[in-house]
MARBA-3410 file (N, C-alpha, C, O; in Angstrom, 1 decimal):
103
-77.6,-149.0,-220.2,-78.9,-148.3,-220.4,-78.8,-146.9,-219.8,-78.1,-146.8,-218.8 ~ -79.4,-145.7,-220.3,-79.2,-144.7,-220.0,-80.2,-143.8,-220.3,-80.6,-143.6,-221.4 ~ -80.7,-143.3,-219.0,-81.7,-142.4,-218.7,-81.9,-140.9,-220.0,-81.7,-139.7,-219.8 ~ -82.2,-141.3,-221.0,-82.8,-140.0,-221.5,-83.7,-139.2,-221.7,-83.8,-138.4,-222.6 ~ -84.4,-139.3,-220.8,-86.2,-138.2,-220.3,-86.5,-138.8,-218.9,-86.5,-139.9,-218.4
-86.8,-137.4,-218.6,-88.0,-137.4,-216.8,-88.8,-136.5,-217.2,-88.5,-135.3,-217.5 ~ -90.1,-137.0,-217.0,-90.9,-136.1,-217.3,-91.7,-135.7,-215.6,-91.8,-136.7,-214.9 ~ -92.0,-134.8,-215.3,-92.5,-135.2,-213.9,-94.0,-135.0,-214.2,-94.2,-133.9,-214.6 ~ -95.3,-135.9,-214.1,-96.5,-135.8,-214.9,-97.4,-135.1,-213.9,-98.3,-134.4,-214.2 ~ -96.9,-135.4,-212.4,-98.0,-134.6,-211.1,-97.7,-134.5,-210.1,-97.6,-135.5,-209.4
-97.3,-132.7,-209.5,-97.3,-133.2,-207.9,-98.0,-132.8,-207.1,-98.7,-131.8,-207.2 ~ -97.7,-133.7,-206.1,-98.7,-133.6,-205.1,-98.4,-132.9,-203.8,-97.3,-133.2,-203.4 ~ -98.9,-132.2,-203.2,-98.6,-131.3,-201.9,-98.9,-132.3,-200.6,-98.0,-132.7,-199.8 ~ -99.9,-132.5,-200.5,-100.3,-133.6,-199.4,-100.2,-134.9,-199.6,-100.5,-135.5,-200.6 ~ -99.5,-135.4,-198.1,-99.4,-137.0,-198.3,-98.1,-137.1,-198.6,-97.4,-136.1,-199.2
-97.6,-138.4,-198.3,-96.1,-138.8,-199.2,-95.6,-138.9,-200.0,-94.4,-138.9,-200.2 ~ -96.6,-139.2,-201.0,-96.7,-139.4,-202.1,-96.5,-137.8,-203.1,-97.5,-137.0,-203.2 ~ -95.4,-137.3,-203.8,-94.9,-136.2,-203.8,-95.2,-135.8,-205.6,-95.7,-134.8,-206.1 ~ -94.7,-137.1,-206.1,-95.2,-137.0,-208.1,-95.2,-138.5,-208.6,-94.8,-139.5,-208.1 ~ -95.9,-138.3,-209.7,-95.6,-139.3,-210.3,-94.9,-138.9,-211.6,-95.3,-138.0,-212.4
-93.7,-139.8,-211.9,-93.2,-139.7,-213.3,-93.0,-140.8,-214.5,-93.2,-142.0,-214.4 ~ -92.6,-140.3,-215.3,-92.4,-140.7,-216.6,-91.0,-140.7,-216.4,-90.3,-139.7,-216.0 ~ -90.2,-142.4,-217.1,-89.0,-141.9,-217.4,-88.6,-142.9,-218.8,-89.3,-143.9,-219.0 ~ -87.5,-142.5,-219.8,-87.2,-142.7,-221.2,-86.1,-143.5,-221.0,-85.2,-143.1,-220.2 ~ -86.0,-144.6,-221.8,-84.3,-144.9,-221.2,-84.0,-145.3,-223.0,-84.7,-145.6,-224.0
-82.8,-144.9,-222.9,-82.5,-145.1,-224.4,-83.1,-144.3,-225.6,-82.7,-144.4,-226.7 ~ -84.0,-143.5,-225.3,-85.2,-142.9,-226.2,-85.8,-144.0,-227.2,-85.8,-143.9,-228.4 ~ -86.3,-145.2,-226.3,-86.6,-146.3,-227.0,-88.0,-146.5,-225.8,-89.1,-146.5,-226.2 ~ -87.6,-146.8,-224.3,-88.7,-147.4,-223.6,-88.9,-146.3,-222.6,-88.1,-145.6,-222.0 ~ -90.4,-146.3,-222.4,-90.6,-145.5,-221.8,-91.2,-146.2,-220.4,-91.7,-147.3,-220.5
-91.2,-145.7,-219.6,-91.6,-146.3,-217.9,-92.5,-145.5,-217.4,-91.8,-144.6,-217.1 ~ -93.8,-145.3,-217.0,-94.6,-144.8,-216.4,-94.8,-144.6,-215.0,-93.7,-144.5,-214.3 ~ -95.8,-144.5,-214.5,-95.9,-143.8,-212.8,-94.8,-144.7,-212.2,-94.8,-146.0,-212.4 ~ -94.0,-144.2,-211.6,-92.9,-144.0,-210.9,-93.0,-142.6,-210.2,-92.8,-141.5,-210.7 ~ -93.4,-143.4,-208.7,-93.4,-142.6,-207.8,-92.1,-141.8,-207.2,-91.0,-142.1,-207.2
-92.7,-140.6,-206.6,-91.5,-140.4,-205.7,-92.2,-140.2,-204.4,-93.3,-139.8,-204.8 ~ -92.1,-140.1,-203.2,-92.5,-140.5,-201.9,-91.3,-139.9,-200.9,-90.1,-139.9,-201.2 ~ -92.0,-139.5,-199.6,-91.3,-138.6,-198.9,-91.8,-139.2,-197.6,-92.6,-138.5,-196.9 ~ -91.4,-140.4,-197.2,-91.3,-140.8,-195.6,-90.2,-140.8,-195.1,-89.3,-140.3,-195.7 ~ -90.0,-141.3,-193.7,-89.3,-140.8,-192.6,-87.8,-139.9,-193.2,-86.7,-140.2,-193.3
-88.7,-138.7,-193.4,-87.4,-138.1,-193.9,-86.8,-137.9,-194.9,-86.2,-136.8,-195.1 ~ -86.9,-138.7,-195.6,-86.1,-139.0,-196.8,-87.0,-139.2,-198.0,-88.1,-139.7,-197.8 ~ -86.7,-139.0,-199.2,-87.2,-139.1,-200.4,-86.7,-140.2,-200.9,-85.5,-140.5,-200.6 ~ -87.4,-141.0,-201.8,-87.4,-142.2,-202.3,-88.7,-142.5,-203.8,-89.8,-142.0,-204.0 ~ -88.1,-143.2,-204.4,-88.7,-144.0,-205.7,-89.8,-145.3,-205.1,-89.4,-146.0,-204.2
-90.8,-145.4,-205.7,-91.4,-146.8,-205.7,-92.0,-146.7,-207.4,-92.7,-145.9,-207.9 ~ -91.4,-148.2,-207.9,-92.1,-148.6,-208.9,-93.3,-148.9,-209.3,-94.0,-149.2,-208.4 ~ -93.7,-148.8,-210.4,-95.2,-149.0,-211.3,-95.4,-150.4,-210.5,-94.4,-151.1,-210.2 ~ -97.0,-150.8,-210.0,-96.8,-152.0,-209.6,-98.7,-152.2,-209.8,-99.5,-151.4,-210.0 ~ -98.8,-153.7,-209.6,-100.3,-154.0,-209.9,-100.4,-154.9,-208.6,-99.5,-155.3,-207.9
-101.7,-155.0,-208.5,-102.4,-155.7,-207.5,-103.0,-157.0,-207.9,-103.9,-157.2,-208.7 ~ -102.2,-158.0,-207.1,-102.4,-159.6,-206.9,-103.8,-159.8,-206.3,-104.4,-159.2,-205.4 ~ -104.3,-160.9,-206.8,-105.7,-161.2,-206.2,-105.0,-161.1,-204.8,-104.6,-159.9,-204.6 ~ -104.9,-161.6,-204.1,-104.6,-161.7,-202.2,-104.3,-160.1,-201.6,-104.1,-159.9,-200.4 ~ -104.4,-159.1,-202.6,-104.2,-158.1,-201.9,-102.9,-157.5,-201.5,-102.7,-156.6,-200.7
-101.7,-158.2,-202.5,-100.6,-157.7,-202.6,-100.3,-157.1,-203.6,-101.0,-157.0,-204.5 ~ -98.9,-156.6,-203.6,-98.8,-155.6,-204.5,-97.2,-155.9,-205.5,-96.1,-155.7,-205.0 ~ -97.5,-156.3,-206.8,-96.2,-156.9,-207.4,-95.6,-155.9,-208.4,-96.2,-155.8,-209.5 ~ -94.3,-155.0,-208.2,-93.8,-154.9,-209.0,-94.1,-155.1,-210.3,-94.0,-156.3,-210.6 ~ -94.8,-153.9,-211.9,-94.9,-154.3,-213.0,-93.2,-154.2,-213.9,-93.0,-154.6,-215.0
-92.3,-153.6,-213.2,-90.8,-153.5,-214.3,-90.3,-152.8,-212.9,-91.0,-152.1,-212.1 ~ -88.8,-153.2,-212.9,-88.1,-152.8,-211.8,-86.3,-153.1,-211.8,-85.8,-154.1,-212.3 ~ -85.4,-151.8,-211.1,-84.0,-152.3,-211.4,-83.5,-153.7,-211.0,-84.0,-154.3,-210.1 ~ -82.5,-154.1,-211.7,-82.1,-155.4,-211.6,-81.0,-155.4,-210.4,-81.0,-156.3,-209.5 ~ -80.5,-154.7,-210.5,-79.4,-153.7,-209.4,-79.7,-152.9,-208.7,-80.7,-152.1,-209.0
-78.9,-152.8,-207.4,-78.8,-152.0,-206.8,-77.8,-150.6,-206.9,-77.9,-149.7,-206.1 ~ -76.9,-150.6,-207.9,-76.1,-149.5,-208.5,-77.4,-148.5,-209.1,-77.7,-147.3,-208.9 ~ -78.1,-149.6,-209.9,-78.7,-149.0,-211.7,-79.8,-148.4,-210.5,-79.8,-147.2,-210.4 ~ -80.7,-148.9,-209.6,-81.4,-148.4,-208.4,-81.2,-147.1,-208.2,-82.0,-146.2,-208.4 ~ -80.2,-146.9,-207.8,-79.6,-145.9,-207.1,-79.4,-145.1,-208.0,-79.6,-143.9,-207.7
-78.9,-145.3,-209.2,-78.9,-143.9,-210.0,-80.4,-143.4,-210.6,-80.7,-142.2,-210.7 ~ -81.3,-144.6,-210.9,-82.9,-144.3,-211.2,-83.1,-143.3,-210.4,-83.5,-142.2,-210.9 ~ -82.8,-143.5,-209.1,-83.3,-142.6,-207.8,-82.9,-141.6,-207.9,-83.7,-140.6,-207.8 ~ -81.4,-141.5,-208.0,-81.1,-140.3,-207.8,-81.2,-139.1,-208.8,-81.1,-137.9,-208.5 ~ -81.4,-139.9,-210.5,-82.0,-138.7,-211.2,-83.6,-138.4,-211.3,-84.0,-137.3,-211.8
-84.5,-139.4,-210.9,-85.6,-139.1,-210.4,-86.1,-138.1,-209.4,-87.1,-137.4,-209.6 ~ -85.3,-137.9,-208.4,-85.7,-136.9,-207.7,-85.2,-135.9,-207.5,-85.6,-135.1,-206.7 ~ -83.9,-135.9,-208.7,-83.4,-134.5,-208.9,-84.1,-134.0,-209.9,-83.8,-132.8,-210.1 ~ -84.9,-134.5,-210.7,-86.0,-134.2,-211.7,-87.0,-133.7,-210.6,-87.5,-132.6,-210.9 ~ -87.6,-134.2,-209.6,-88.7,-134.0,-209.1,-88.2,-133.0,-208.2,-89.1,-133.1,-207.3
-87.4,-132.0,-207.7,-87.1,-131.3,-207.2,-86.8,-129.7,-207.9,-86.9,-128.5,-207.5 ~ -86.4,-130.3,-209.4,-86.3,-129.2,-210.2,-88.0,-128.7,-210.6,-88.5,-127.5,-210.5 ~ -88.5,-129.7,-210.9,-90.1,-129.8,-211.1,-90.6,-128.4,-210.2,-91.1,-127.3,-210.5 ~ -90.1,-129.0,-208.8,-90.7,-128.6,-208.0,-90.5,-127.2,-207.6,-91.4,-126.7,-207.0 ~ -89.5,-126.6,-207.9,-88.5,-125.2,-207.7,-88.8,-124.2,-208.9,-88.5,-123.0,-209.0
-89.6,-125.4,-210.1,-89.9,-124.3,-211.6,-91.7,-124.1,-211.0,-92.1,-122.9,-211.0 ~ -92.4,-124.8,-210.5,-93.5,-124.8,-210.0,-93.6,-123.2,-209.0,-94.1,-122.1,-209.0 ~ -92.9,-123.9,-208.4,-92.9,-122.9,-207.0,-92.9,-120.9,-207.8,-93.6,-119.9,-207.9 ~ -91.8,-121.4,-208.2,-91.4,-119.9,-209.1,-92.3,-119.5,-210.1,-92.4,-118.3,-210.3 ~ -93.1,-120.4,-210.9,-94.6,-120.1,-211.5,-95.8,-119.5,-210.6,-96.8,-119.0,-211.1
-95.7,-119.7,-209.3,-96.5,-119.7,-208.5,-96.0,-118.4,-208.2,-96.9,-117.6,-208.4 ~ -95.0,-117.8,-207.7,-94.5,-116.6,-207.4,-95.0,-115.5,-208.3,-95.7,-114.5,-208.0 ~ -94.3,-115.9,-210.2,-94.6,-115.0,-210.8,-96.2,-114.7,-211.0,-96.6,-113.5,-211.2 ~ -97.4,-115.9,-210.8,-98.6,-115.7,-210.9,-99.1,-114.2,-209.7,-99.7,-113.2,-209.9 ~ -98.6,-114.6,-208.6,-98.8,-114.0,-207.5,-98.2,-112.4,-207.4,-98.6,-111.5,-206.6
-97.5,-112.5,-208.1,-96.6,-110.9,-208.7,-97.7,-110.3,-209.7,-98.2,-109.2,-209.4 ~ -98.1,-110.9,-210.7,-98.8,-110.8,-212.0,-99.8,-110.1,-211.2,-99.9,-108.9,-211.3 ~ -100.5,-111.0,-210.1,-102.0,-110.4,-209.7,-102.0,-109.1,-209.3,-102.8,-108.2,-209.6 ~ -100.8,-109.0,-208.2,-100.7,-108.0,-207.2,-100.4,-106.8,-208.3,-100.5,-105.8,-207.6 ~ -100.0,-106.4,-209.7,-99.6,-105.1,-210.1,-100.8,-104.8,-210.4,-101.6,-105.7,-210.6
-101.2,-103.7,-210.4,-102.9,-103.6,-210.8,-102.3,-103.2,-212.5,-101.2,-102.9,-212.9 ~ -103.5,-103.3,-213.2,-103.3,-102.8,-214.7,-103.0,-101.6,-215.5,-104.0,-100.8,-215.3 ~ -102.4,-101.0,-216.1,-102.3,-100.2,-216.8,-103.2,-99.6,-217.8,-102.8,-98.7,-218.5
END
């Protein structure tokens, strides 16, 4: 199976909770909020998941592996870092835009 789209749908500045994305596998299935999250340090994925009557929280679709894991992750948050560096640089050029006064 092989990752063909990351969409990054929202990020967030506060909190650990950093985006939520969209990812395509095969250009057949598509997987929804998939988190990325930034505790102790480190950045990490948590899957789409629903809430169990008792107040727990189950997994709705998730890797079967820990390889296929690890590569989810690792092109998730190289998506969510590019996201974040095209952002940043939109933010620049906005801030440039303001400061020329008009012609």
């Amino acid at each position: 199976m092989q990752i063909t789209d990351i969409k990054v749908r929202k990020l967030f500045d506060e909190g650990p909770m950093k985006a939520v994305v969209s990812v395509t596998f095969d250009s057949q299935l598509a997987v929804h909020d998939i988190k990325v999250i930034h505790a102790r340090d480190r950045f990490f994925i948590v899957m789409p998941s629903r809430k169990n009557p008792d107040d727990t929280y189950r997994d709705i679709v998730h890797p079967i592996n820990a390889q296929f894991r690890a590569e989810l992750e690792r092109a998730v948050i190289e998506a969510y870092e590019e996201a974040l560096s095209a952002a940043e640089d939109h933010a620049v050029l906005e801030e440039t835009e303001e400061a020329v006064p008009a012609l």
